[in-house]
Structures are given as structure tokens and as C-alpha cells.
N, C-alpha and C positions, 0 to 999 in steps of 0.2 A: 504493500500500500504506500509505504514511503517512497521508494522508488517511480510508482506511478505518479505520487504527488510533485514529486524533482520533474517529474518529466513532462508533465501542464504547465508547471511553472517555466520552463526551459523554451516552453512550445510560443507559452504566450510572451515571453519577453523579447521573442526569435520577430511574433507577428508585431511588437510594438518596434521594436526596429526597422522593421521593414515599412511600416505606415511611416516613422518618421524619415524615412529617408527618403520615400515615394513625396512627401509632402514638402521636404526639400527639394528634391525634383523640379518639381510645379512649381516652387517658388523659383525658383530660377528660370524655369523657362517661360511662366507668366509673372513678371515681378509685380504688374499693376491689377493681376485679381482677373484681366480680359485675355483669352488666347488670339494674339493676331496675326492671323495666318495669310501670308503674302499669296497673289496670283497673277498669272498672265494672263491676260483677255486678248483676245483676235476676233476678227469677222465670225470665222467659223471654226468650231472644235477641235480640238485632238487630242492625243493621248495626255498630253501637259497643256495647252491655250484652255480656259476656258471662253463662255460668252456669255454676255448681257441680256437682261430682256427688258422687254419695257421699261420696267421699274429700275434698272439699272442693276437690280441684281444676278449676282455671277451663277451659272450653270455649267456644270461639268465635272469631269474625274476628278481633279483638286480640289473641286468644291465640296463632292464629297466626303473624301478622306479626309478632309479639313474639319469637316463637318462632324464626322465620326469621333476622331482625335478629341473634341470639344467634351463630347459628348462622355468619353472614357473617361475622361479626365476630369468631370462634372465640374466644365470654366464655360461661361461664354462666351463664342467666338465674333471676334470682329474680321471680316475680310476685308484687305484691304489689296486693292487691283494695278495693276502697271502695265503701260502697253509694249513691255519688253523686260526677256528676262535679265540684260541686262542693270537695268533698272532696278529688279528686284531680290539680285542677288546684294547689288549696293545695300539696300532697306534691310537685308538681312544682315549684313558684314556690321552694319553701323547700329543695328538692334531697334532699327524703327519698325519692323516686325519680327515677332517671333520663333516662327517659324516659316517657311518656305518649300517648294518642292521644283527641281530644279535637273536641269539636264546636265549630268556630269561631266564633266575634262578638268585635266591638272592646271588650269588658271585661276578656277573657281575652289578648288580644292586649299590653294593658297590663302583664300579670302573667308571661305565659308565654311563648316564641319558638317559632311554629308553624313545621312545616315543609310540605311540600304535601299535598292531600287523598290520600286513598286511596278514597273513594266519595263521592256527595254524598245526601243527604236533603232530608228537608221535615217539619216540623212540624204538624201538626194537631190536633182534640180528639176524644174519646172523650165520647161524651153517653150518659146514663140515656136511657131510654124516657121514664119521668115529663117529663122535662127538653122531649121535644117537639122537641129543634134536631136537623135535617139536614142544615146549611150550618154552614160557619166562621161568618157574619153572623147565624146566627140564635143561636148561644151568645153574643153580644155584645150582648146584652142587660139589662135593668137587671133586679134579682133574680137574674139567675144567680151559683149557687155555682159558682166557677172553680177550681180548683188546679191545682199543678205542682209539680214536685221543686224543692227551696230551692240556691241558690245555681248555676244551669244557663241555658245559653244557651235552650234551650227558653221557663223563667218569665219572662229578662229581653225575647224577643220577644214574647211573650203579653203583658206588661204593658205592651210599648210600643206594643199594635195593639188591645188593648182600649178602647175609646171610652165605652160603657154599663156595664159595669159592671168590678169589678178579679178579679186573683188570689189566694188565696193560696197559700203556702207548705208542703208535706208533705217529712218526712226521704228518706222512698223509694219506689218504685212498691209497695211488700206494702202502706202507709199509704194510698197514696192509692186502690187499690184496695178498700182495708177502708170506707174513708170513701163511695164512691159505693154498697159496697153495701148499706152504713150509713144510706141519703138523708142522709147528712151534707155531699155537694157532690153539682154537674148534670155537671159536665164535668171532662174530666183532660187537661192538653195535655202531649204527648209527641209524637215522634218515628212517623210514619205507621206504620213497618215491626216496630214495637217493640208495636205496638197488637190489633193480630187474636185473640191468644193473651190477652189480659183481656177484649175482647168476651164471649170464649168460656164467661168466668167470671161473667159477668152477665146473667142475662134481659132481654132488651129493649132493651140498651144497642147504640149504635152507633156504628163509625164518621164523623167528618161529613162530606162533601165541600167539597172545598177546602185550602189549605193558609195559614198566616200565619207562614212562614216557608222560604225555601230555603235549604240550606246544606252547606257541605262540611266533613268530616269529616277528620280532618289528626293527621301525629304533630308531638312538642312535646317540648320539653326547656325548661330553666332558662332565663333570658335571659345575657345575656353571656359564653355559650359556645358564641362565632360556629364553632369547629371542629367540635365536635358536632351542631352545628345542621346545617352543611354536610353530614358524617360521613349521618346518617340520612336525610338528604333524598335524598341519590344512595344510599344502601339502597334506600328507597321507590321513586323512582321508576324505579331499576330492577327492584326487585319487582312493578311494573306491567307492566312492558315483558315479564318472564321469563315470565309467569300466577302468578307465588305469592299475589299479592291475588286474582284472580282462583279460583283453587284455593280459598282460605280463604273466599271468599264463599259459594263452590258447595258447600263444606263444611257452612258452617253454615246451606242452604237457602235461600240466597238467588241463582239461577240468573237471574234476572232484574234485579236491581242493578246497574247501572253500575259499572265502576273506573272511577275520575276521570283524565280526561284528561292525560296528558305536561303537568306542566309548574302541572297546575291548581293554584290559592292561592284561598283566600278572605278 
């Protein structure tokens, strides 16, 4: 009987630790009591954009898991929106949001503490008809107009796989879509799944095969807030495990997307 009583006592000092540290958690990764979960907005959806509606409020995959996250963690969320992620990874780096969900490469990795993916992607370009390119290797060409959204993991793998000619730089996809219809550039490189829905806006324009970039898709917080880091990481990836990534995918039309693997990092 003694022994059983050492080992309730052992049991529940074990759960008061673990509340308080879960409660430090939170305090750290929401210091002001509201979770504010960063997103990217676009025209139209994808695996990471979301979109607006009437009321200005965000819809999609991030908005979910954002959503969800709130929810575990019984904080109310504020979203708060950016019309690019490089914008949004700043708001994370400098702690004007909380938290964030962000397309992974080692520049952001310097700036921000990723935690695991929640889907993976690939990169590719959108070509004019003029433009003539079907392949990734045929837009890397000398004369091609290239662009890409400014400060994004997207422009910084397109300029490091361009050989023949460079990219530049547009604020948002509404820019860079105004510019190909503009013949102001041949090609827009984005995100494969993010793409279909401005084809749709452009005569003749296409998708090209291939891709010049794989990547995983991951939440993120400030750097040096190893509890929080922790804190969202075991969210996610139990939100993998439960279907709630999975549910948010299917949500937003993406029946076919991958949840990323237990465990995956990029």
C-alpha cells in the first residue's frame, strides 16, 4: 500500500510538471494571452496562400491548422495576413506574430525556427504561349522574362537554378499576373498547386513540366523560443496523426496532396 501511495504521489507530481511547463510553453509562444498566427493571402488557394472573402476573412489550409492550434491550446487566435511570404517570415523573425507556416530553404532557416512540415511541394513556372517553353529547361533561357514574388523561397531557388538567363522581382501574384498579361514577362515561378487557377486567366499560357524545386512546407515561430518551438511541433504533428491536416487539405481541394510524413523536416 505504501508503495502504491509513493507511486500516485510520483504520478501526480510527474502531471504537475508537465502542466507547468506546457503552461510555460504558451506563455512564451503567446506572451499577450492572443495566438497570432501569420498568413499569406493570394487571388487563389494553395497548399500555403490562403484567400479572402467578402468579409475579409482568411480561408484555407493555414487557416485551419491555425485554427486548430488555437483551439488545443484553449488561446484565441488572431490572424493576421501578408500579401507575401516574405513579409511574413519578417513579422515572424521580429515576433509581431506568433506563429507562422512557411515554405522552407536555408535563408529562412537563419531568420526563423521551423518546426516540421505539414505537406510538401515543388516549384515550377507558368509560361505565356508567346514564350514557346514546355519544360523547366526551356524557360532557362537567354531572353526570357522571368519573375517571382520578392523576398520567397520560390525566387531564391529560381535564381539559384537559372543558368541562361535571371529573375526578377514582383510584390504579389495580382503583379505578376498583371505583368504576363501585360507581355511584360514569359514566365512566373511559383508553387505547382498555386498555378492552374492563373493559367485559367491567361490565353495560351501554361503550365511547364518539371519542377526546380522540392520542398516542405512547415510551421515556424521566433528563434530562441526553444518551448514554443517544441509546444507547436507536437500540435502538428499530432495534427497529422489525428486527420486535422489532412481534413484542412480536403477542405481546401486538395484531396490529393500529401500530409508530410511523422516526423518530416526540411
Amino acid at each position: 500500500m505504501r508503495w502504491m501511495k509513493i507511486g500516485v504521489l510520483l504520478a501526480a507530481i510527474t502531471m504537475a510538471g508537465d502542466t507547468m511547463a506546457d503552461d510555460n510553453a504558451k506563455k512564451e509562444l503567446a506572451p499577450n494571452g492572443t495566438l497570432r498566427v501569420g498568413l499569406v493571402f493570394a487571388p487563389s488557394m494553395s497548399l500555403f496562400f490562403v484567400v479572402k472573402d467578402a468579409n475579409g476573412q482568411a480561408r484555407g489550409v493555414t487557416h485551419d491548422i491555425g485554427k486548430a492550434l488555437g483551439a488545443s491550446l484553449g488561446l484565441p487566435v488572431e490572424f493576421v495576413l501578408f500579401p507575401n511570404s516574405g513579409l511574413a517570415t519578417d513579422a515572424t523573425e521580429s515576433g509581431a506574430v506568433d506563429v507562422s507556416f512557411m515554405p522552407v530553404d536555408e535563408e529562412r532557416k537563419k531568420r526563423i525556427a521551423f518546426g516540421t512540415n505539414y505537406t510538401l511541394g515543388e516549384s515550377t513556372y507558368m509560361a505565356t504561349g508567346a514564350s514557346g517553353a514546355k519544360t523547366v529547361e526551356e524557360v532557362d533561357r537567354a531572353g526570357m522574362r522571368v519573375i517571382g514574388i520578392a523576398n520567397t523561397t520560390t525566387i531564391r531557388a529560381a535564381t539559384r537554378t537559372l543558368k541562361n538567363t535571371t529573375i526578377a522581382p514582383v510584390t504579389s501574384v495580382e503583379d505578376a499576373v498583371s505583368a504576363l498579361r501585360d507581355g511584360k514577362a514569359d514566365a512566373f515561378a511559383l508553387s505547382r498547386d498555386s498555378l492552374p487557377t492563373y493559367v485559367k486567366q491567361i490565353a495560351g499560357s501554361r503550365i511547364v513540366d518539371g519542377a526546380f524545386q522540392q520542398i516542405g512546407i512547415a510551421i515556424a515561430v521566433k528563434k530562441g523560443k526553444e518551448a514554443a518551438l517544441g509546444l507547436v511541433t507536437d500540435f502538428l504533428e499530432d495534427a497529422k496523426k489525428s486527420g486535422v491536416v489532412r481534413k484542412a487539405l480536403d477542405a481546401a481541394g486538395y484531396p490529393d496532396s500529401p500530409v508530410a510524413p511523422a516526423g518530416s523536416r526540411s
